[in-house]
Kinemage of the C-alpha trace (Angstrom):
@kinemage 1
@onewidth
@group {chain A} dominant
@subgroup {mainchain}
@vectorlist {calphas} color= white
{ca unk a 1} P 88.091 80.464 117.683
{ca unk a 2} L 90.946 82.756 116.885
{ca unk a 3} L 90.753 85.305 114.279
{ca unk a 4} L 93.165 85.466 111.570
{ca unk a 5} L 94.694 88.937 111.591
{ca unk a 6} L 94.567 90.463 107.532
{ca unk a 7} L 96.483 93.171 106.615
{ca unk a 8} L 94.718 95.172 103.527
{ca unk a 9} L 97.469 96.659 101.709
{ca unk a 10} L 96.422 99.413 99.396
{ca unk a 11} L 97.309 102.571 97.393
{ca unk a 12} L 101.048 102.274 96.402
{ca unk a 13} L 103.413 104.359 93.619
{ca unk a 14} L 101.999 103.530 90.221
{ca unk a 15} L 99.610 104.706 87.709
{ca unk a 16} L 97.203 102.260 89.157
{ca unk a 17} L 96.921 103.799 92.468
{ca unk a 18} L 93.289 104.928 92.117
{ca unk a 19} L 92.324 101.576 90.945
{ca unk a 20} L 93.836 100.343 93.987
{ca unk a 21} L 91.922 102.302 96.257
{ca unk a 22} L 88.668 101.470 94.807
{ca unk a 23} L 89.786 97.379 94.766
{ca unk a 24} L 90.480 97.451 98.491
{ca unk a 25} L 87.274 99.696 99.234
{ca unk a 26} L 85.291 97.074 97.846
{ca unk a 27} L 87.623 94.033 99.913
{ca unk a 28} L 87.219 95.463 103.557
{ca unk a 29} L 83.539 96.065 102.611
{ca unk a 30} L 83.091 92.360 102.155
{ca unk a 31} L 85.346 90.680 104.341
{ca unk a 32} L 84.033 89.133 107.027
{ca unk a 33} L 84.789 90.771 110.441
{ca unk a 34} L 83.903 87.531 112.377
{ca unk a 35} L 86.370 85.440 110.804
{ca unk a 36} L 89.165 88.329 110.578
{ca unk a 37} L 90.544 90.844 112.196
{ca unk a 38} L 91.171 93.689 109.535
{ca unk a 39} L 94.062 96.188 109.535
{ca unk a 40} L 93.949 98.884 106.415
{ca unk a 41} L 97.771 99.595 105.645
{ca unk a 42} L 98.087 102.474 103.097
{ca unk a 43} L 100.864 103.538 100.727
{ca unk a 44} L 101.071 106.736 99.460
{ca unk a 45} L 101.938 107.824 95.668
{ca unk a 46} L 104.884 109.282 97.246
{ca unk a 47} L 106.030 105.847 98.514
{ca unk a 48} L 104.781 106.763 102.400
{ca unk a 49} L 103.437 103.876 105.028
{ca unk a 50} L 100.521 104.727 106.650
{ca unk a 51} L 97.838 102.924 109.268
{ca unk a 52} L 94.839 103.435 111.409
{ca unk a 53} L 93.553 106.688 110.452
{ca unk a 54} L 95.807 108.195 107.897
{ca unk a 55} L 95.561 104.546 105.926
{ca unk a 56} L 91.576 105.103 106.267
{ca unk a 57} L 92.187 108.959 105.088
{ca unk a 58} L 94.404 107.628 101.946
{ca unk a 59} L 91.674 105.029 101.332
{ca unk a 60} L 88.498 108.173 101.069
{ca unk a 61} L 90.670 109.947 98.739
{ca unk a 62} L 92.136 112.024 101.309
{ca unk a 63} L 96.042 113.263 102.046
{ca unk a 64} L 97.867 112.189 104.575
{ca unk a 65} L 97.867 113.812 108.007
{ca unk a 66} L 100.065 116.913 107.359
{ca unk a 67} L 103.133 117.081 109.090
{ca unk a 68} L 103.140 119.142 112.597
{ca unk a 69} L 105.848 121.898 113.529
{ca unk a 70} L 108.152 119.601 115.862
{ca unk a 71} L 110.366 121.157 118.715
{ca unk a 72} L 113.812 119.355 119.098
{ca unk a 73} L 113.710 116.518 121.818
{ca unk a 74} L 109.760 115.809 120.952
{ca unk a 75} L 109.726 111.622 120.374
{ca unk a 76} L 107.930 112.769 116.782
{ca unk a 77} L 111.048 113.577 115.621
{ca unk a 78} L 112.013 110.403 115.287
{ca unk a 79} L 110.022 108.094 112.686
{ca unk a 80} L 109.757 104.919 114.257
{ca unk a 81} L 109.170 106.360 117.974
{ca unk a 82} L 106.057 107.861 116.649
{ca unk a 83} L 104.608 105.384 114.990
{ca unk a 84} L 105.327 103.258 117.896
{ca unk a 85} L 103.687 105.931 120.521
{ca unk a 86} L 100.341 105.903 118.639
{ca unk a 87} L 100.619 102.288 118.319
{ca unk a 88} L 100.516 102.427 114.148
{ca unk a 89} L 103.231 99.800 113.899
{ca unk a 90} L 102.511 96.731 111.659
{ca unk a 91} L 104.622 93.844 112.897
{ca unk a 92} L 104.910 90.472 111.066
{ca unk a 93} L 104.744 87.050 112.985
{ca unk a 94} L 108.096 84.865 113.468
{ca unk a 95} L 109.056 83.052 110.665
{ca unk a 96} L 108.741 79.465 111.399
{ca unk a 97} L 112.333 78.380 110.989
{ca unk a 98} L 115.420 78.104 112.582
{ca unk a 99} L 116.724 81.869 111.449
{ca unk a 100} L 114.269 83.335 113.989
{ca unk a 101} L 116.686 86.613 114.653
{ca unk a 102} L 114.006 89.062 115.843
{ca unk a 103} L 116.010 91.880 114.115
{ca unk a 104} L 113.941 94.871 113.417
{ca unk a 105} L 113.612 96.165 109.481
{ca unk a 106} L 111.954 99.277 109.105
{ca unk a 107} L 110.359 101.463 106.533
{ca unk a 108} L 111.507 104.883 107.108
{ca unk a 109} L 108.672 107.417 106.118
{ca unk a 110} L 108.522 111.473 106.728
{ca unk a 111} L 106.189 111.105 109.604
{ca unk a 112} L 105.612 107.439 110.353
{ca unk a 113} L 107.260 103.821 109.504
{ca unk a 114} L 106.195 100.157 108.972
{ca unk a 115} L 108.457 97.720 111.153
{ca unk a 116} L 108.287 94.481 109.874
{ca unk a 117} L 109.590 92.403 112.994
{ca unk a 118} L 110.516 88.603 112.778
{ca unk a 119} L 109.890 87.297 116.050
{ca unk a 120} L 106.291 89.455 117.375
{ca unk a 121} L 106.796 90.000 121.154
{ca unk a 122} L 104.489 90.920 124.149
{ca unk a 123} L 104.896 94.575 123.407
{ca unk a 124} L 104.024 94.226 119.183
{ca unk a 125} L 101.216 96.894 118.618
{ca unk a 126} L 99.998 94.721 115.857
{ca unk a 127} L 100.875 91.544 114.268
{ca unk a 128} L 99.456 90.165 110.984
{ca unk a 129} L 99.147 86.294 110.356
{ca unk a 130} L 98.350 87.414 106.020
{ca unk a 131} L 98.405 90.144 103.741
{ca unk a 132} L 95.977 90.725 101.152
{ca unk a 133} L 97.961 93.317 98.840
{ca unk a 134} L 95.463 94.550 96.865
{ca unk a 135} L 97.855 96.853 94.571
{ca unk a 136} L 98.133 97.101 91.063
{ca unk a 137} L 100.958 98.029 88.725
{ca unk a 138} L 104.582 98.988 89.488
{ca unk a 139} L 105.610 98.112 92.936
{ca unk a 140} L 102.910 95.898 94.064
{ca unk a 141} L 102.317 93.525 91.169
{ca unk a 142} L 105.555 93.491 89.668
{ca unk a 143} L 107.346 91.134 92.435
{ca unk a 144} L 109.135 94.069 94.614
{ca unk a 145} L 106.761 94.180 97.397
{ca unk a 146} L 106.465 90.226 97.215
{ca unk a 147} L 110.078 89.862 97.544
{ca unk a 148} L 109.835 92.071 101.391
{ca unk a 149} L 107.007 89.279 102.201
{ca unk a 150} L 109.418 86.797 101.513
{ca unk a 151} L 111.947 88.320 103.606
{ca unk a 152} L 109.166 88.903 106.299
{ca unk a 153} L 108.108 85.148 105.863
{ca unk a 154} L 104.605 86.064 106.276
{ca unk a 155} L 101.543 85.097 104.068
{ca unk a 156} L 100.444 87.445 101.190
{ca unk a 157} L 97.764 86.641 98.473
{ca unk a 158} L 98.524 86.519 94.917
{ca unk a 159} L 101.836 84.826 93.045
{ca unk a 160} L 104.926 85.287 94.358
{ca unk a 161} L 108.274 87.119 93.070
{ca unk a 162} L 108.613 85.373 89.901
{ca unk a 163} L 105.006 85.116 88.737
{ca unk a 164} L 104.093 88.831 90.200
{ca unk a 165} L 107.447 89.795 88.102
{ca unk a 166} L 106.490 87.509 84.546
{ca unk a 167} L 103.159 88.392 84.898
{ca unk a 168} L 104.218 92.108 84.823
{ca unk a 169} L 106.331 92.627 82.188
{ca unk a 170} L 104.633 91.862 79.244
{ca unk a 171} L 107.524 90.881 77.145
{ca unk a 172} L 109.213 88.670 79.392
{ca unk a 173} L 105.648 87.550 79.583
{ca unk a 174} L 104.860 86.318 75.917
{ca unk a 175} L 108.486 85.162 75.652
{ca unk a 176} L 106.999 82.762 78.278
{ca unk a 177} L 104.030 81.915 76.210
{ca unk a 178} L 105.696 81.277 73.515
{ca unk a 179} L 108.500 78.458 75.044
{ca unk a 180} L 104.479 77.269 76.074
{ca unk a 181} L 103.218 76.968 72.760
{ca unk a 182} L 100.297 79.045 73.301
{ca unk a 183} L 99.408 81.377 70.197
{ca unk a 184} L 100.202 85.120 70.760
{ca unk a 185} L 99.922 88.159 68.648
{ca unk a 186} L 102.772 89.207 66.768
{ca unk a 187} L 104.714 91.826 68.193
{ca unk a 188} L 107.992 94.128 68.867
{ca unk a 189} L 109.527 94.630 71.560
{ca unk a 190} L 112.472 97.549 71.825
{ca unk a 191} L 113.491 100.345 74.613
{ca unk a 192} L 112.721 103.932 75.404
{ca unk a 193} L 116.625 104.764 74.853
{ca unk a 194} L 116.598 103.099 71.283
{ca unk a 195} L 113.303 105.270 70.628
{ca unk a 196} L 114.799 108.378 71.870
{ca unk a 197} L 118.205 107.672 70.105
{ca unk a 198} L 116.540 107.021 66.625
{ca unk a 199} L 112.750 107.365 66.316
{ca unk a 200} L 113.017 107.006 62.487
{ca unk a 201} L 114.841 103.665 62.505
{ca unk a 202} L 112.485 102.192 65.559
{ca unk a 203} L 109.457 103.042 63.279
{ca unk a 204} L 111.033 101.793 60.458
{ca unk a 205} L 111.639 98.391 62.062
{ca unk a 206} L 108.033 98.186 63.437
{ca unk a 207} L 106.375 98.890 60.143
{ca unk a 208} L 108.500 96.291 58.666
{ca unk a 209} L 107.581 93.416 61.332
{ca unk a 210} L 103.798 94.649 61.981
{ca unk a 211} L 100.879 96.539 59.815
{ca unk a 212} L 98.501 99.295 61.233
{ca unk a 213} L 96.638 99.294 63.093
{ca unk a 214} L 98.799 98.700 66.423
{ca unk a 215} L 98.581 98.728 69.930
{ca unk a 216} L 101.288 100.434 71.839
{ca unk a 217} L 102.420 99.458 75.672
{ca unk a 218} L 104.478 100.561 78.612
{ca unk a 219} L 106.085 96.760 78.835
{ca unk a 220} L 105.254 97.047 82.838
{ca unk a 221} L 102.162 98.033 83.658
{ca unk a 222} L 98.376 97.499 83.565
{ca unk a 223} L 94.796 98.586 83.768
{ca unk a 224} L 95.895 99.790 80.010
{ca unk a 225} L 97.213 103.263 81.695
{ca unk a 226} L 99.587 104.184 79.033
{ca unk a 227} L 98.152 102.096 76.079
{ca unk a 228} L 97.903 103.741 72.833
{ca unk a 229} L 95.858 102.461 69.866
{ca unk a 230} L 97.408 103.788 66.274
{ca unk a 231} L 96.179 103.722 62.909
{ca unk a 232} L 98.753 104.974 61.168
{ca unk a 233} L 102.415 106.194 61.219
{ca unk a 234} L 101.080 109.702 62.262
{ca unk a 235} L 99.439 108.187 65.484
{ca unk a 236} L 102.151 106.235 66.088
{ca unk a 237} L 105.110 108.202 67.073
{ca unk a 238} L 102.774 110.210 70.110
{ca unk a 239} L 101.474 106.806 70.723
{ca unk a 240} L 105.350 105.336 71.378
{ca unk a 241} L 106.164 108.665 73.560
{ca unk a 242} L 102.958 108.355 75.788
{ca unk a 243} L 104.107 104.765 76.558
{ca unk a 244} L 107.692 105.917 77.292
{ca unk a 245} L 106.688 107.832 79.853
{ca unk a 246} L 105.483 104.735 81.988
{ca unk a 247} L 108.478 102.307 81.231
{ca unk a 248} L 111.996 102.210 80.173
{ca unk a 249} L 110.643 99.470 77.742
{ca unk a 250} L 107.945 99.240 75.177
{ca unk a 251} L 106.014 96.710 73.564
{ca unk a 252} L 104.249 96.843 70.304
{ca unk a 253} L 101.402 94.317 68.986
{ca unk a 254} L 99.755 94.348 66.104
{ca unk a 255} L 95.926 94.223 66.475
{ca unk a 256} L 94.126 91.618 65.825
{ca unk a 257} L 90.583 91.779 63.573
{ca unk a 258} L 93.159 93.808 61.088
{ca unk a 259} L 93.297 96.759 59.243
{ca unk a 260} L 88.988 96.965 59.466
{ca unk a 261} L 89.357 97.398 63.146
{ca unk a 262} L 87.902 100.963 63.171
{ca unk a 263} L 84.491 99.173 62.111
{ca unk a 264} L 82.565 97.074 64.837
{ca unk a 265} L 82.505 94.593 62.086
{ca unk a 266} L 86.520 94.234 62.240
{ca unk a 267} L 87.250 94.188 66.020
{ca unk a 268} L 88.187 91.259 67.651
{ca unk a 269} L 86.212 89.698 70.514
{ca unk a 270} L 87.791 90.587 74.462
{ca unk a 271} L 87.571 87.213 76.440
{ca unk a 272} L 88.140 87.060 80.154
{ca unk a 273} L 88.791 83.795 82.029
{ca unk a 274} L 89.605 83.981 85.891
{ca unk a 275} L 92.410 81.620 87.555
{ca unk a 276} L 92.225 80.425 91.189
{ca unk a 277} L 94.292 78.023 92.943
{ca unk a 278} L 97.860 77.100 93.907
{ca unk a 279} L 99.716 73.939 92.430
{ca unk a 280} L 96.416 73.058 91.092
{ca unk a 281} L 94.361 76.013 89.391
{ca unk a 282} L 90.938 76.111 88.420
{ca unk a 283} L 89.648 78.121 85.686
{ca unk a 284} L 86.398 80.464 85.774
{ca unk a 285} L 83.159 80.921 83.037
{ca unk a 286} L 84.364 83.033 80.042
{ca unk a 287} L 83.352 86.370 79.813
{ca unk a 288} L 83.482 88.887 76.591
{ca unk a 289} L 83.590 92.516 77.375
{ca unk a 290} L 82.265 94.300 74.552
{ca unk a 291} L 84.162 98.307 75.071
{ca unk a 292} L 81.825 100.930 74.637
{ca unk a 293} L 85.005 102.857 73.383
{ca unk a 294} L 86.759 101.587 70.822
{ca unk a 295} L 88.840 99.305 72.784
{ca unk a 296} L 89.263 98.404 76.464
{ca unk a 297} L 90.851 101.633 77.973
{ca unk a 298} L 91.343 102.609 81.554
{ca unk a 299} L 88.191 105.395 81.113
{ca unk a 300} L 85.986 102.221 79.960
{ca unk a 301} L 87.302 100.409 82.686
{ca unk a 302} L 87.139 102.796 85.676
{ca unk a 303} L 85.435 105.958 84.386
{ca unk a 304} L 82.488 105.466 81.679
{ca unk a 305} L 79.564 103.145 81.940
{ca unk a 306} L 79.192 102.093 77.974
{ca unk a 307} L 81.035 98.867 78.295
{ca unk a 308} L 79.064 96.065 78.601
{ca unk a 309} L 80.284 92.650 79.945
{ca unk a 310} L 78.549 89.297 79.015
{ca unk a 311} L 78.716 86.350 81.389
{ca unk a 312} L 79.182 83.663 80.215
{ca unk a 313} L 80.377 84.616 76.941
{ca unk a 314} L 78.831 83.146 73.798
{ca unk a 315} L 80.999 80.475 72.630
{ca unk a 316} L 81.025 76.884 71.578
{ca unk a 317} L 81.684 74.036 73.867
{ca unk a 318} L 84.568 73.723 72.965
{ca unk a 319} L 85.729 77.075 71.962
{ca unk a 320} L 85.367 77.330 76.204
{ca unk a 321} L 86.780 74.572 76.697
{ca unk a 322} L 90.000 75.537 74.686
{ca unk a 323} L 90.247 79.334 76.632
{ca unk a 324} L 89.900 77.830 79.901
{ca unk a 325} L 92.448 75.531 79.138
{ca unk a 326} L 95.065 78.284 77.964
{ca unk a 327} L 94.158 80.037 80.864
{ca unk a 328} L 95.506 77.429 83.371
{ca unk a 329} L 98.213 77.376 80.844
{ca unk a 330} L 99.223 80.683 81.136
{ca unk a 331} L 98.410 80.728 84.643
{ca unk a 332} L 101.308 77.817 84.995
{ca unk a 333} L 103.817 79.174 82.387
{ca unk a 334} L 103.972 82.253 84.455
{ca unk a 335} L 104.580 79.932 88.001
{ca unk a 336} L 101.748 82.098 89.496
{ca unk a 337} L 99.802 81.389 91.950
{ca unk a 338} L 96.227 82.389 94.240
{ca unk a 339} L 94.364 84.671 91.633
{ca unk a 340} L 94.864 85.626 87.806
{ca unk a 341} L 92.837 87.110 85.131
{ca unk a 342} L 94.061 85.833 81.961
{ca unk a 343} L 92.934 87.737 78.906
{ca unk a 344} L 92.111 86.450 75.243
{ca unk a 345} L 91.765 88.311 71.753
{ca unk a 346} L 89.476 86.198 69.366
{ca unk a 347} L 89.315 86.987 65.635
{ca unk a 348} L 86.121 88.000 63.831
{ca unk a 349} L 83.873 85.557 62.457
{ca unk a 350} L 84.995 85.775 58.354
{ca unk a 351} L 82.699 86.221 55.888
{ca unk a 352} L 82.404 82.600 55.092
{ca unk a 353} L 81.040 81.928 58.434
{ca unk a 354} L 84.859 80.402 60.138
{ca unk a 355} L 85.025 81.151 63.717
{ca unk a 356} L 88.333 83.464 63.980
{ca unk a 357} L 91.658 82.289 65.659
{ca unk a 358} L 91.887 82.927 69.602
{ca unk a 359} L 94.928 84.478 70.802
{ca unk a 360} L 96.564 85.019 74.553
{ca unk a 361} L 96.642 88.392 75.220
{ca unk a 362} L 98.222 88.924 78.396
{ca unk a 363} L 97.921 87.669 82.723
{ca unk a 364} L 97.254 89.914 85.137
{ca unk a 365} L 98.271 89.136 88.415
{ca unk a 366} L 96.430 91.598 90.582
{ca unk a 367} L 92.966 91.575 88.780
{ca unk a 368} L 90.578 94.834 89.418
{ca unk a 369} L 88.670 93.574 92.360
{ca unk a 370} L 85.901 96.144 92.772
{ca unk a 371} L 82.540 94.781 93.279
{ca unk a 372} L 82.073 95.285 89.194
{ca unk a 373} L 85.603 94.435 88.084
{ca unk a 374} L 85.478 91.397 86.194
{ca unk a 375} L 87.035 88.836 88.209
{ca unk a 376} L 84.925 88.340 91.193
{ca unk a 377} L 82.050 88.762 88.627
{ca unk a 378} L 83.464 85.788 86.539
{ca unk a 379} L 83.546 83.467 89.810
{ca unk a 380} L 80.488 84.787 90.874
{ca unk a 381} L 79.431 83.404 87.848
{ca unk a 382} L 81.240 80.685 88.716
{ca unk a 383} L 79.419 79.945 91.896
{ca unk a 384} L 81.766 81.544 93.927
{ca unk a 385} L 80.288 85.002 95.532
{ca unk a 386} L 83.007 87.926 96.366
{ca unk a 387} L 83.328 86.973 100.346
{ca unk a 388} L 83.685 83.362 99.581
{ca unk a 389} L 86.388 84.649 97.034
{ca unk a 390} L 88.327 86.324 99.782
{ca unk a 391} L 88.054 83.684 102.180
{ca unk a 392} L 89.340 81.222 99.311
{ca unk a 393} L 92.494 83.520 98.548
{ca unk a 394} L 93.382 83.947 102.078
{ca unk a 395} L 93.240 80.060 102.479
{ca unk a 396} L 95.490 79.824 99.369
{ca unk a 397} L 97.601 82.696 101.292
{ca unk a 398} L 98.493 80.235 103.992
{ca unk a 399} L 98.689 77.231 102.039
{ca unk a 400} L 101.414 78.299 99.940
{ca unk a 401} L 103.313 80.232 103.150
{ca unk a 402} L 103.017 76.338 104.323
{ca unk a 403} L 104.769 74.858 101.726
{ca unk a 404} L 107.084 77.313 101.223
{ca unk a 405} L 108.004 76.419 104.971
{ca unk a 406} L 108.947 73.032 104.209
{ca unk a 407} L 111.868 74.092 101.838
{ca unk a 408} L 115.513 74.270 103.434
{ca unk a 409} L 117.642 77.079 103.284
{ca unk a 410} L 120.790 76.178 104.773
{ca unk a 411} L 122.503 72.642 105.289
C-alpha cells in the first residue's frame, strides 16, 4: 500500500508563531509513519521557506541555517538552484484537470525556495499528495496561504479561502452570525486610522454603544495575542493602542456577566465545542475552561498552568444540545470546513436561580492542536483519540480536494 505523502506546514509571520510550533510538534509526534510519509516545511517569522533540516531547526526553536560567504559563479547564489542541489524542494502533484501546464511558481527566499510545480516529474525531489497547515493567525488562517493551495490544486486541511478568511476577521465574522440569527455580544467595530485621527470621539462613540467592562481586539487574529480587558475609560485607551498594533481594524465587545465581572461571582462561563466534518459537520462534548487569570489570555493558554478545563462541561441536556447546535451553525455560516473550535460565553446563573443567556463568541479555524489544547481533548472526549483525529482531517483533506475537482472552470 502506498503512503500518502503529508506536508506539515508550520511556523509562519504572525503573533501566533510559537503556538504554531508547539501545534505541529505535537502533530508529527502522533502521526502515523506507516500510513504517511511526513515532510516538516517551516516558515520563518521573517516570511522564509525552509525544509529538511533547517524546517526541523525552526521547529526546536532554533534559527535558520545562517547564510554562507558565496563566491560569484557558486550554484548557491542562486535560490532555487540550491534548494534544488540539496534536494529541499517541495513540489505539488498535477492538478487533475485539463490546465495541466507544468509551469514552475516559486517562493523566492534569501537562501532557499519552495517550488510549487503542477505537473511532478521523474526528477521532483519531493511531491506532496496533502498539506496539513498547522498555522495560526495572519497568513495561515486568514485564507492567504489557502488561496496558493488552490492555485497549487493540492489538498490542505482546514476551510478553505472564504471560511479561513470569515473565520479570521472577527467582524466580518459576527456580521455573519448575525444574517444567521445566532445571538452575539454587542459590540463596535471601527479602524486604527479613525482611532489615531480622533481618540476622543472613538471613545466617545464606544461608551455610548457599550458599558465597562470591555474586551478589546485586533479584528484579525487569535490565541487572544493582542486582547485587552478594560474596566474603565482609563484602561481603555492603552487597551485600543495595544490592539492597533496587531490590525488595521479593531473590534470592541462588551463583556458579558457585566459590570461584576472582576468578582468570580460575575464572570461568565467559557464553553468550547469542537467541529469536524465537510458538507456534513459533527459537533464535539462541551467543554468549560475555567481561566486561572481573570480571563482566557494567551499566558493562560500557552504559558501558566492555573486554568483548568472541564470535560464535559456541566450543563443541562439541553443547554448541550443548544451549543452544539450553534456550533454546526457557526461552523456553516462561516462555509468552513475539516476542523473548527467554536467558542461560547454563557451568562451567570442570577440570583433567582435562571440559567444565564449563551452567546457565540467567536470560530477559530486553526484550533491549538497541542496534545493539551482543547480541541483534540474535546474529541478525545468525544471518542476520537489525537491520531485518529489526524487521520480523520487528512481524509476530509482529500475529500473536499475531490469535490472541488468536479467543478468546471472553463466552457
Amino acid at each position: 500500500m502506498t503512503k500518502l505523502r503529508v506536508g506539515v506546514l508550520f511556523g509562519g509571520r504572525s503573533g501566533e508563531h510559537e503556538v504554531s510550533l508547539l501545534s505541529a510538534a505535537s502533530v508529527l509526534k502522533a502521526i502515523d509513519p506507516k500510513k504517511y510519509d511526513i515532510t516538516p516545511i517551516g516558515i520563518t517569522k521573517e516570511g522564509r521557506w525552509v525544509t529538511a533540516t533547517d524546517a526541523t531547526r525552526l521547529l526546536n526553536g532554533q534559527p535558520a541555517s545562517p547564510p554562507r560567504a558565496l563566491q560569484a559563479g557558486d550554484p548557491e547564489t542562486t535560490p532555487s538552484a540550491a534548494v534544488l542541489a540539496r534536494g529541499e524542494s517541495v513540489i505539488v502533484p498535477p492538478v487533475p484537470s485539463e490546465t495541466k501546464t507544468g509551469a514552475l511558481v516559486p517562493f523566492e527566499t534569501d537562501a532557499h525556495s519552495v517550488d510549487l510545480h503542477a505537473g511532478a516529474g521523474p526528477n521532483s525531489a519531493l511531491s506532496l499528495d496533502v498539506i496539513f497547515p498547522v498555522l495560526h493567525g495572519t497568513f495561515g488562517e486568514d485564507g492567504t496561504i489557502q488561496g496558493l493551495f488552490e492555485l497549487a490544486g493540492i489538498a490542505y486541511v482546514g476551510s478553505g479561502v472564504l471560511g479561513s478568511a470569515t473565520g479570521m476577521d472577527k467582524d466580518i465574522m459576527k456580521s455573519l452570525f448575525a444574517a444567521a440569527k445566532l445571538p452575539i455580544t454587542k459590540h463596535v467595530t471601527f479602524l486604527r486610522s479613525e482611532w489615531e485621527a480622533s481618540p476622543k470621539k472613538v471613545i466617545a462613540r464606544l461608551e455610548a454603544a457599550l458599558r465597562y467592562p470591555l474586551f478589546v481586539k485586533p479584528a484579525n487574529l487569535g490565541s487572544s495575542v493582542g486582547i485587552t480587558k478594560a474596566h474603565d475609560r482609563k484602561e481603555l485607551g492603552p487597551a485600543i493602542d495595544i490592539a492597533a498594533g496587531y490590525d488595521r481594524k479593531i473590534v470592541v465587545e462588551q463583556a458579558v456577566g457585566g459590570p461584576r465581572s472582576r468578582n468570580k461571582a460575575g464572570k461568565a462561563r467559557e464553553l468550547e465545542v469542537a467541529v469536524l466534518g465537510n458538507d456534513n459537520p459533527q459537533a464535539s462534548v462541551v467543554g468549560e475552561i475555567v481561566p486561572g487569570k481573570e480571563f482566557y489570555d494567551y499566558e493562560a493558554k500557552y504559558l501558566s498552568e492555573g486554568s483548568e478545563l472541564i470535560i464535559p462541561a456541566k450543563l443541562t441536556k439541553a443547554q448541550t444540545k443548544e451549543v452544539q447546535q450553534m456550533a454546526i451553525a457557526a461552523f456553516r455560516a462561516c462555509d468552513c470546513s475539516g476542523l473548527a473550535r467554536v467558542d461560547f460565553l454563557m451568562e451567570p446563573t442570577s440570583s433567582s436561580g435562571k440559567p444565564g443567556r449563551i452567546y457565540l463568541n467567536e470560530i477559530n479555524t486553526m484550533p491549538g492542536f497541542t496534545s493539551i489544547s482543547m480541541y483534540p481533548k474535546l474529541w478525545a472526549a468525544s471518542g476520537i483519540a489525537y491520531p485518529e483525529l489526524i487521520d480523520r482531517l487528512i481524509s476530509l483533506a482529500l475529500e473536499r480536494r475531490a469535490e472541488k475537482d468536479r467543478t468546471h472552470y472553463s466552457r
